[in-house]
C-alpha positions as CSV (number, residue, x, y, z in Angstrom):
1,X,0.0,0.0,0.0
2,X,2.7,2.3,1.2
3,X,4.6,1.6,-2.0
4,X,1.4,2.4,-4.1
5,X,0.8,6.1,-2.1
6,X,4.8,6.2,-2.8
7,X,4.4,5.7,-6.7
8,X,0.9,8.0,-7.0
9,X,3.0,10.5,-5.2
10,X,6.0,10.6,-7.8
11,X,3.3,10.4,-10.8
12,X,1.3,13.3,-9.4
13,X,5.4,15.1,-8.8
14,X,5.8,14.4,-12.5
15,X,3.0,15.1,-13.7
16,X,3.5,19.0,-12.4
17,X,6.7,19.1,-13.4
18,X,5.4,18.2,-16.8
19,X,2.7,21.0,-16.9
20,X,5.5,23.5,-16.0
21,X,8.1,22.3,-19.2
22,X,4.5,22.1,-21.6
23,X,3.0,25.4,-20.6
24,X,6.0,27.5,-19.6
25,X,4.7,30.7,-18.1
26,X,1.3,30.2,-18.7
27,X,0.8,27.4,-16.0
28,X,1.5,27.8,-12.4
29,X,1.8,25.3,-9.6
30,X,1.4,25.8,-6.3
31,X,2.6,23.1,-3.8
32,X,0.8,22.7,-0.4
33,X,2.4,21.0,2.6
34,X,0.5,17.3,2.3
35,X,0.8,16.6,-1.4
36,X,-2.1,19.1,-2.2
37,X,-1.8,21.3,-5.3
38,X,-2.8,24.3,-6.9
39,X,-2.6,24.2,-11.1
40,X,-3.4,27.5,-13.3
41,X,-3.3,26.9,-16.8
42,X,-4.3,29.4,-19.1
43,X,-2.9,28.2,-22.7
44,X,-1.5,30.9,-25.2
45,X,-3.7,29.4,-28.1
46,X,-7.5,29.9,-26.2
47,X,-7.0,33.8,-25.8
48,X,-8.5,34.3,-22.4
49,X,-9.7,30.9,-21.6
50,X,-7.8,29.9,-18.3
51,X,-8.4,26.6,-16.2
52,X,-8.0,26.2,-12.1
53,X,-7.7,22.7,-10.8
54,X,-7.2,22.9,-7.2
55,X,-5.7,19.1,-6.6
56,X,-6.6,17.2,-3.4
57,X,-3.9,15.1,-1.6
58,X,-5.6,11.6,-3.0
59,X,-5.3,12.6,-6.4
60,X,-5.5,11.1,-8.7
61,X,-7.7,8.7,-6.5
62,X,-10.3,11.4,-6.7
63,X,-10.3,13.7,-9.6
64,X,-9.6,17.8,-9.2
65,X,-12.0,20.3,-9.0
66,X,-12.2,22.1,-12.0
67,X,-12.8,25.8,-12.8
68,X,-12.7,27.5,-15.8
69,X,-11.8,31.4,-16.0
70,X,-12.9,33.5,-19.6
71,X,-14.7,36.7,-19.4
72,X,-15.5,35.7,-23.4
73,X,-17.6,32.8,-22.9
74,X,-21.1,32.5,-21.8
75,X,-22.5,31.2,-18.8
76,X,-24.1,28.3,-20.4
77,X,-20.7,27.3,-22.1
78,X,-19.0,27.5,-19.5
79,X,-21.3,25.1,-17.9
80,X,-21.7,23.1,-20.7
81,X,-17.6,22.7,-20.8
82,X,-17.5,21.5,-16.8
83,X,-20.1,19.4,-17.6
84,X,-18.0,17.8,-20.3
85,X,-14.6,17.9,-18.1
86,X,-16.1,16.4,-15.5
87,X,-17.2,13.3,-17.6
88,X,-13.5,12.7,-19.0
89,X,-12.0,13.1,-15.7
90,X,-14.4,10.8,-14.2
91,X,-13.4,8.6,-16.9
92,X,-9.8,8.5,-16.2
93,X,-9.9,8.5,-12.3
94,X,-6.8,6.8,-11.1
95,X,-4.9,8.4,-13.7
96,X,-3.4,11.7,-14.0
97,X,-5.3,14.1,-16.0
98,X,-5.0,17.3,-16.5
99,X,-3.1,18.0,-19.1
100,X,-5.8,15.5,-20.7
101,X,-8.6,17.8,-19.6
102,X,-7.2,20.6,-20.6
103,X,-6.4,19.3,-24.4
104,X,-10.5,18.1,-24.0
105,X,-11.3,21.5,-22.8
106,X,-9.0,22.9,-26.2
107,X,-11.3,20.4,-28.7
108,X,-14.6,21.1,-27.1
109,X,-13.8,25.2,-27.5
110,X,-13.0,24.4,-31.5
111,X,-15.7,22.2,-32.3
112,X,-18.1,24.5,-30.3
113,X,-16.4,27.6,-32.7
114,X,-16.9,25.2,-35.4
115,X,-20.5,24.7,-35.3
116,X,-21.2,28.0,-34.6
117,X,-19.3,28.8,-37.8
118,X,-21.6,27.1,-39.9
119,X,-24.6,27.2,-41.2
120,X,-27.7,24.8,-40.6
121,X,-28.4,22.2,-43.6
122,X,-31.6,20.9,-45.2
123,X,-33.7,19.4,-42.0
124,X,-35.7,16.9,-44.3
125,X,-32.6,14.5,-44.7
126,X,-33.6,14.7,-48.6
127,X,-30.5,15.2,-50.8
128,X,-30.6,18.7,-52.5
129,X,-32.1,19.1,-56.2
130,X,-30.0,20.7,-58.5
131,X,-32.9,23.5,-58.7
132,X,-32.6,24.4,-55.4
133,X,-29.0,24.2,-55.6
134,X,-29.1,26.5,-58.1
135,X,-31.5,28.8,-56.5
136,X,-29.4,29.1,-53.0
137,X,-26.5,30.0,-55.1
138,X,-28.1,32.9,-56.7
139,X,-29.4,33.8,-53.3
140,X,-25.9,33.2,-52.1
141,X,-24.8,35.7,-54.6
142,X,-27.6,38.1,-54.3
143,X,-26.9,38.6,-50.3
144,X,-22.5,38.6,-50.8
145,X,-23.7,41.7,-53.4
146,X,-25.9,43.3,-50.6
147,X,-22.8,43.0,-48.2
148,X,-20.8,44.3,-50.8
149,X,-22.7,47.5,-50.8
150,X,-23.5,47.6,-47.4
151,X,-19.7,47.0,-46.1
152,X,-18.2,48.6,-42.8
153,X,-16.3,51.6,-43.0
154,X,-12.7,50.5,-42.2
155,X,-11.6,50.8,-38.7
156,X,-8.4,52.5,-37.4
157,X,-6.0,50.3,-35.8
158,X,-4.7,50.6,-32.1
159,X,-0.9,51.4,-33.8
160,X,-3.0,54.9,-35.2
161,X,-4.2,55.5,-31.8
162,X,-0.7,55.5,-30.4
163,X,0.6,57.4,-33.1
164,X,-2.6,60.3,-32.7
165,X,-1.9,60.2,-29.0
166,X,2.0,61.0,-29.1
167,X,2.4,63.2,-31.5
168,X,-0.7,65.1,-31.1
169,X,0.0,68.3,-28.8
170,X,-3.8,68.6,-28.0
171,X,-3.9,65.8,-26.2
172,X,-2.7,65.1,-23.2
173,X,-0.9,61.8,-23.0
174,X,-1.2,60.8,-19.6
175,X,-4.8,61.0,-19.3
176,X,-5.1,58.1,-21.6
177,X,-5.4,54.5,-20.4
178,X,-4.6,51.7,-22.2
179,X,-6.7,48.0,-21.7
180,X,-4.7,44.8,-23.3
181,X,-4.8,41.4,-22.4
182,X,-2.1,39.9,-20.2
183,X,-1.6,36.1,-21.0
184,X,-1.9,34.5,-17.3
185,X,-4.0,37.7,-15.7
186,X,-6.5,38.7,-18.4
187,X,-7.7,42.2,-19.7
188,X,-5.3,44.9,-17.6
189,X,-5.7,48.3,-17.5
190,X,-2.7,50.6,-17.2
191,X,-1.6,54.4,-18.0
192,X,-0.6,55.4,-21.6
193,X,2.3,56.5,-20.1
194,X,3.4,53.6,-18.1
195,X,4.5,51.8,-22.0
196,X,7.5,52.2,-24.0
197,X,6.2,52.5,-27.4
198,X,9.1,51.8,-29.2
199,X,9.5,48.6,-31.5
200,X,9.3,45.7,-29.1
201,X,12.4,44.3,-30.7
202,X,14.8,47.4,-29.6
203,X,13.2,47.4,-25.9
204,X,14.8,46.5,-22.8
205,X,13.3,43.5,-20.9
206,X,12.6,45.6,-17.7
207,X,10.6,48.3,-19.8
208,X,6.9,47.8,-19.8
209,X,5.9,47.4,-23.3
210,X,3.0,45.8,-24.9
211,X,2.7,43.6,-28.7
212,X,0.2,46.2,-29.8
213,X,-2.6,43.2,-31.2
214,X,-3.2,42.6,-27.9
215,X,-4.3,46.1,-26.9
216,X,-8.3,45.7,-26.8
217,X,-9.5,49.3,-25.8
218,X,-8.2,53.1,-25.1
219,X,-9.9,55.6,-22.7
220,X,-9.9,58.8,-22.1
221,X,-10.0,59.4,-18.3
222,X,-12.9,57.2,-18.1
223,X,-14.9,56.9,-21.1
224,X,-13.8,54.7,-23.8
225,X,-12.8,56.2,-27.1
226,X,-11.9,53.2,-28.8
227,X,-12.7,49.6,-28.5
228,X,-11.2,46.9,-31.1
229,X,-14.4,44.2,-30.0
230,X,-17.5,46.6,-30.1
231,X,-15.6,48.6,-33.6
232,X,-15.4,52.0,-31.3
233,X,-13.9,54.2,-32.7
234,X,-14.5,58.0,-31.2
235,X,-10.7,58.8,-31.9
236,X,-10.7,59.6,-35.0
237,X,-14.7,58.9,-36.2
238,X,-13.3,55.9,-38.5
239,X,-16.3,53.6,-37.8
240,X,-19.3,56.3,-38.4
241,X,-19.5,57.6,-34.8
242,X,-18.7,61.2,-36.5
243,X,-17.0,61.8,-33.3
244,X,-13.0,62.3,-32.6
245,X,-11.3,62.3,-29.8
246,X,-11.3,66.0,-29.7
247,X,-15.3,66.1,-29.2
248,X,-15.1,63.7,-26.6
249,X,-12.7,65.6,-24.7
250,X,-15.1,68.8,-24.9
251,X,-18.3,66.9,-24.2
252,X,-16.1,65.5,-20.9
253,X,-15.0,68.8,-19.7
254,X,-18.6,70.2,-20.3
255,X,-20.1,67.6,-18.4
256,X,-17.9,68.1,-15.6
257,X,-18.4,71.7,-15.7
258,X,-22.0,71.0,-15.4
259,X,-22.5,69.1,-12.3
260,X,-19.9,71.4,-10.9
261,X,-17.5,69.0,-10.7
262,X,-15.0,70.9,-12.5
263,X,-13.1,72.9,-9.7
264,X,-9.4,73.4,-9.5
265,X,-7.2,73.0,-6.7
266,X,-5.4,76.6,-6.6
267,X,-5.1,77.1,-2.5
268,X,-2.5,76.8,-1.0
269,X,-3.7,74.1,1.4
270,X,-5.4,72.4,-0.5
271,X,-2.5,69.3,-1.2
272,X,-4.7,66.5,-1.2
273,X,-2.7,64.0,0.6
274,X,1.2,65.0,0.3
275,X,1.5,65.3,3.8
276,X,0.7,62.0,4.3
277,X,2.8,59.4,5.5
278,X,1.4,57.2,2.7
279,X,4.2,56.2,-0.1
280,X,1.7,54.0,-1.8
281,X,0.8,56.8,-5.1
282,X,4.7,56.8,-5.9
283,X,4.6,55.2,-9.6
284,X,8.1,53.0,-9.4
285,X,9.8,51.9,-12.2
286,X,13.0,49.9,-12.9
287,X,15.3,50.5,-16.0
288,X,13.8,53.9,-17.1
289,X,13.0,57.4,-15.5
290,X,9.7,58.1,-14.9
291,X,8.1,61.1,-13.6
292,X,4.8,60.0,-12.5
293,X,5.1,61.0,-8.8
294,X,2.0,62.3,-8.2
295,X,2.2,63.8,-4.4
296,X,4.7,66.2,-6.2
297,X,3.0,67.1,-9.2
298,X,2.9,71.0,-10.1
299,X,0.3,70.4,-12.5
300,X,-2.8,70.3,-10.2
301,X,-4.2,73.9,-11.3
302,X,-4.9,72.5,-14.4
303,X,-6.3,69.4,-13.4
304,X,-10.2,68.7,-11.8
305,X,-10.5,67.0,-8.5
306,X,-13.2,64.8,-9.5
307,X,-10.5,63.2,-12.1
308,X,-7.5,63.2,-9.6
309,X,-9.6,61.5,-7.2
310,X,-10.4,58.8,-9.5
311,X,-7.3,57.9,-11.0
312,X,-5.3,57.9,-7.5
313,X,-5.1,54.6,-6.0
314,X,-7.0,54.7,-2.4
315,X,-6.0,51.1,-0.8
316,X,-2.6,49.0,-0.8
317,X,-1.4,45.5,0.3
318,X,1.6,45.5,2.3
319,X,4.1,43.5,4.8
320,X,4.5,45.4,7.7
321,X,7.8,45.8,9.7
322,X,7.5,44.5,13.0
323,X,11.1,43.9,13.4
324,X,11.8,46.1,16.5
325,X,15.4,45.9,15.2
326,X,14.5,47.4,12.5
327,X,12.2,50.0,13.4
328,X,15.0,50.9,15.2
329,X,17.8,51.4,12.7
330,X,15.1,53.2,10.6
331,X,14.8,56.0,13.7
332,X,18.2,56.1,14.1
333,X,18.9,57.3,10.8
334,X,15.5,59.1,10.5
335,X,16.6,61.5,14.1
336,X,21.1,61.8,12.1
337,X,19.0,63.1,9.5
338,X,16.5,65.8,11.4
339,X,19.9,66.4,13.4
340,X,21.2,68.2,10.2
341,X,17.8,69.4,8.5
342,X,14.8,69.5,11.1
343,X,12.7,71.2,8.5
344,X,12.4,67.4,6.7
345,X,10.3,66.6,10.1
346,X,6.8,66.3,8.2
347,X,8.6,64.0,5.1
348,X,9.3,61.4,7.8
349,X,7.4,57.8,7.7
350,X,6.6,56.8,11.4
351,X,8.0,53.6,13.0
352,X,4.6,52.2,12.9
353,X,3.7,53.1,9.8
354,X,6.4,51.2,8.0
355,X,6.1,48.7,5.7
356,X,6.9,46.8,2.2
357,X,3.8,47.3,-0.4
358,X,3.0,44.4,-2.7
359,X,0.3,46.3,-5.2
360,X,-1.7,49.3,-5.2
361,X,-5.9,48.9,-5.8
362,X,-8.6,51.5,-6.7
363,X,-11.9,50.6,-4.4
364,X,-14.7,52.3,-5.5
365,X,-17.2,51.3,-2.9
366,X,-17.8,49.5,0.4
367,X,-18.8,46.4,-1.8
368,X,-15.0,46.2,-3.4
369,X,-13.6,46.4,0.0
370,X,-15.7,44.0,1.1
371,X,-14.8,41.5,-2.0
372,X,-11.2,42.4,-1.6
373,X,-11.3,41.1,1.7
374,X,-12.6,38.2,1.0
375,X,-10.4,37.2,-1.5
376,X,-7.6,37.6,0.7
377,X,-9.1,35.6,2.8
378,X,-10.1,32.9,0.3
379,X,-6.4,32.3,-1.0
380,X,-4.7,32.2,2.8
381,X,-3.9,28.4,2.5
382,X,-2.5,29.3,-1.7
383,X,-0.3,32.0,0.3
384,X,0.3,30.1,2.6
385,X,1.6,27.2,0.5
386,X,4.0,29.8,-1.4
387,X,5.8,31.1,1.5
388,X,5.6,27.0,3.5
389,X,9.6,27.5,3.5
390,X,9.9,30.6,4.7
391,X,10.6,34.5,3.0
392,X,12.8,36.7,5.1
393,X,13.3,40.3,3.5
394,X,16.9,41.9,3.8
395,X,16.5,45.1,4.4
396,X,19.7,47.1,3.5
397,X,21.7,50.1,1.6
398,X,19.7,53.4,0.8
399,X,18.3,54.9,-2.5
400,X,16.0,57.4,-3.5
401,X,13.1,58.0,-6.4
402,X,13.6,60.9,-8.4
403,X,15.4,62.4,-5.5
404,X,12.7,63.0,-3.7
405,X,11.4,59.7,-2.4
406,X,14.0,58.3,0.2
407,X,13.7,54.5,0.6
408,X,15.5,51.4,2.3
409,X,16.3,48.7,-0.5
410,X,14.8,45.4,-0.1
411,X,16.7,42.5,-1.0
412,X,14.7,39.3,-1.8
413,X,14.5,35.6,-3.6
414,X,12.4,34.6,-6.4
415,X,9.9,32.9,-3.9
416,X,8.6,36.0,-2.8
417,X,8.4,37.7,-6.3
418,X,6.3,34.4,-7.2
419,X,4.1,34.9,-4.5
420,X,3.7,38.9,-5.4
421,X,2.8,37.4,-8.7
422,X,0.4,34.9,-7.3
423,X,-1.3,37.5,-5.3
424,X,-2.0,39.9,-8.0
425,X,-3.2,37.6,-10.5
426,X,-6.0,36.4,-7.4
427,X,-6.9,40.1,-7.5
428,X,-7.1,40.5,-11.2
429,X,-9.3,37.3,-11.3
430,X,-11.4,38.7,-8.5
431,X,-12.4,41.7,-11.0
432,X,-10.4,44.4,-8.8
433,X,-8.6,47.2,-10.0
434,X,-5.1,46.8,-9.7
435,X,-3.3,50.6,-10.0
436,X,0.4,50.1,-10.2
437,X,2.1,51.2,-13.4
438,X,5.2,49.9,-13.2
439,X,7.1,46.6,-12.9
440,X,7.8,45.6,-8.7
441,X,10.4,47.4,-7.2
442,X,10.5,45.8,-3.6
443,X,11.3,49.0,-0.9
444,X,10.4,50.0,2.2
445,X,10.1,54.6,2.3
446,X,11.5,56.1,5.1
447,X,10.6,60.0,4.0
448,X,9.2,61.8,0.5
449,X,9.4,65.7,0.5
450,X,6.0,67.2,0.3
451,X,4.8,70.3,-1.6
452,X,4.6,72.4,1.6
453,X,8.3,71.5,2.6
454,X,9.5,71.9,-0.7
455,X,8.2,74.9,-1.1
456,X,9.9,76.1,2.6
457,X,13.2,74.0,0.9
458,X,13.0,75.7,-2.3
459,X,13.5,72.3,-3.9
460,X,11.8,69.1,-4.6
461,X,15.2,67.4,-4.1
462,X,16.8,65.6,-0.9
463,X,20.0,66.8,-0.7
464,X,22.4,63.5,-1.1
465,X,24.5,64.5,1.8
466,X,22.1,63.8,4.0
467,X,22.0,60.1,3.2
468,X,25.2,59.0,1.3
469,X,26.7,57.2,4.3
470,X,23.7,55.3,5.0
471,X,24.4,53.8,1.6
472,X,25.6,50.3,3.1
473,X,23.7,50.5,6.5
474,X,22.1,46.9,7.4
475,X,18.5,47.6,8.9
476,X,18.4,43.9,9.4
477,X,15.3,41.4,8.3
478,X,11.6,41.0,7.8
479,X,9.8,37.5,8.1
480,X,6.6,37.6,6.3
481,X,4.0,36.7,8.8
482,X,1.3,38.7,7.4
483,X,-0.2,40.7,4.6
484,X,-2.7,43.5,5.1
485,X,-5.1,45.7,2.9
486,X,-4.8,49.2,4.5
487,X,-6.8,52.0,3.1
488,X,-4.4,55.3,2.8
489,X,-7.3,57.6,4.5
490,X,-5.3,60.2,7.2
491,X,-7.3,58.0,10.0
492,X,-4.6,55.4,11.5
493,X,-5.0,52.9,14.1
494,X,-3.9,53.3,17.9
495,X,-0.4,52.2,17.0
496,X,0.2,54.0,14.0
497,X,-0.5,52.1,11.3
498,X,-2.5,52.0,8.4
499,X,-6.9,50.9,9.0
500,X,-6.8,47.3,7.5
501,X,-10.3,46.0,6.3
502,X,-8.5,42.6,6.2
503,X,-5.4,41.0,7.5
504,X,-4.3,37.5,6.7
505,X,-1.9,35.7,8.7
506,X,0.4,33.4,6.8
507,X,2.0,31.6,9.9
């Protein structure tokens, strides 16, 4: 018996490590402590179809659970599909499987394509005269002329929206957002200017860049402008909306002005939340410069609050530092630094306020709170799993953003990138907005310069002398025992840090 478990065991082991060499970076396999297993598949040729086969310890004894993840296919398909998976696992119980249920799943989606492709035939079973052969032809013919007369205007491609949007001066760039389709996490949504729009071929492999057939939809601010599924096109009017991008963008600011949404932030007090001790709107990139620090941005007199507002992220997910060691290093250098410029006193993150962020969201509502939440809760034991071994973060050497963001570097293994990975595509699947613009750059901020100080400094900048010989200093290191979703309101709790809707302990 013990040799049977032994060789179901090393099948199961194989079997994974099969899935991984097939699929590449489109499957995913979690390991749970007990022989349990977590398998995401979503296979480059289905476009957004993805599969989900959360694999219990007795496997292949009992078959996985199977769920299937498109936002394409219909509710009935998709139940139509399980009901089909199910069968052929059932069918090969004591085997493993799911590379056979997923090649299933990949013949079921063509021959469903397939008979939707074609057209119904005679319903007598009679064969076909050669009168009303002749007569469908001409039929045939008559209808291919009528869509000959009748065709759709051509559309203008996603690469002539790129091309309007940079070289256009009258319209501003970064108030475009671009929607494509990630393989693994679905339909993303991310700033215009967060790409490289350069040829993919001369790109860097740390600069965000995207093949441009897989960009599905631009918006302006909020409203979409152009859609490649619904043939939208209110860019350029291509598709006989006889609207452009430039109507749009009037018709917005109207609308705003309207319900008096439209006000600009001129006082001086008015800083929205740059005196926070939030770091969590810093846009991070690594490889290229990027400007998109928005708690510095002089350009807020020409921009409406209602818009800020909504682009800004308003929650993150973060590790917090509970290593009183250190907290302690971080004060240290925090006080040498106040020592020789006590005017940098309001840029300073608090000891209980520090932390490592894994993503940035946008929740609209009690109700995405709420489902955040819950998801986090959900995927505790998937967490859980990733981190069985243990990730301790090395906290250590200094370096700043744009000059003006001072952080500690955190040094890490590929575990705990996998599992920042792992916990973003859970979010993306859960339908929640994910706001970062940038690839990860793992750092914990000890102070950013605020609009008020800057203005007393009469510079955005740190000055380097104030840091350079913390270059090297060892703050020492961070187990990961927990993850939290902290909202960045001003309100904190008793001991300083961030109010967390939901905390998941990963011990």
């Amino acid at each position: 018996m013990a040799g049977s478990e032994s060789m179901s065991t090393n099948e199961v082991a194989q079997e994974m490590a099969d899935l991984k060499t097939k699929y590449g970076k489109y499957c995913k396999v979690i390991s749970h402590t007990g022989g349990t297993y977590i398998v995401d598949i979503m296979p480059c040729d289905l476009q957004d179809v993805g599969f989900k086969f959360p694999v219990p310890c007795n496997y292949p004894a009992v078959i996985p659970q199977i769920i299937i993840k498109s936002s394409t296919m219909t509710a009935l398909d998709k139940e139509q599909l399980l009901k089909h998976l199910t069968s052929v696992a059932d069918g090969l119980q004591g085997s493993v499987m799911i590379n056979n249920l997923v090649e299933a799943a990949r013949a079921w989606i063509e021959q469903k394509n397939s008979e939707k492709g074609t057209d119904a035939t005679a319903q007598s079973g009679k064969p076909e005269s050669k009168k009303a052969k002749n007569k469908k032809i001409k039929k045939t013919k008559k209808i291919k002329e009528d869509v000959t007369d009748e065709k759709k205007p051509s559309m203008k491609t996603a690469e002539d929206v790129i091309s309007r949007i940079l070289w256009d001066d009258n319209l501003p760039s970064d108030a475009f957002v671009v929607g494509y389709i990630d393989r693994f996490l679905g339909i993303l949504e991310k700033s215009f200017t967060a790409f490289s729009w350069e040829d993919l071929a001369s790109v860097d492999y740390n600069v965000l860049a995207v093949p441009k057939h897989r960009i599905q939809y631009f918006k302006y601010k909020d409203v979409t402008v152009w859609d490649k599924t619904q043939r939208l096109d209110n860019v350029f009017g291509s598709t006989g909306s006889k609207l452009t991008i430039l109507d749009v963008m009037g018709k917005y600011e109207d609308e705003l002005a309207r319900k008096g949404l439209n006000e600009v932030a001129n006082n001086e007090g008015e800083d929205y939340d740059d005196d926070s001790d939030s770091d969590d709107d810093i846009t991070v990139t690594i490889g290229t410069v990027s400007e998109n620090y928005n708690a510095d941005s002089d350009d807020d007199a020409t921009e409406d609050s209602f818009w800020t507002d909504k682009l800004r992220p308003n929650h993150f997910i973060a590790v917090r530092i509970t290593n009183s060691d250190v907290v302690s290093a971080v004060t240290d250098m925090q006080d040498a630094i106040l020592e020789v410029e006590p005017r940098y006193a309001p840029c300073i993150i608090p000891g209980g306020a520090l932390h490592v962020t894994l993503c940035v969201l946008r929740l609209d509502s009690p109700e995405q709170v709420s489902n955040a939440s819950h998801m986090l809760q959900s995927i505790q034991s998937e967490l859980k799993a990733l981190i069985s071994s243990g990730i301790a973060l090395q906290i250590e050497g200094v370096d700043t953003f744009f000059k003006r963001v001072l952080y500690a570097k955190v040094h890490c293994e590929q575990n705990f990138l996998d599992f920042v990975d792992h916990l973003k595509m859970c979010i993306s699947q859960e339908g929640l907005e994910i706001k970062d613009a940038h690839e990860f750059v793992p750092h914990m901020t000890l102070m950013k310069t605020t609009r008020p100080v800057s203005r007393l400094m009469g510079t955005k900048n740190i000055d380097p002398s104030l840091y350079e010989c913390f270059h090297s200093l060892e703050f020492g290191r961070q187990n990961i025992e927990s993850i939290h979703l902290c909202s960045m309101a001003e309100s904190r709790q008793e001991d300083g840090f961030y109010l967390t809707p939901a905390s998941v302990n990963l011990q």
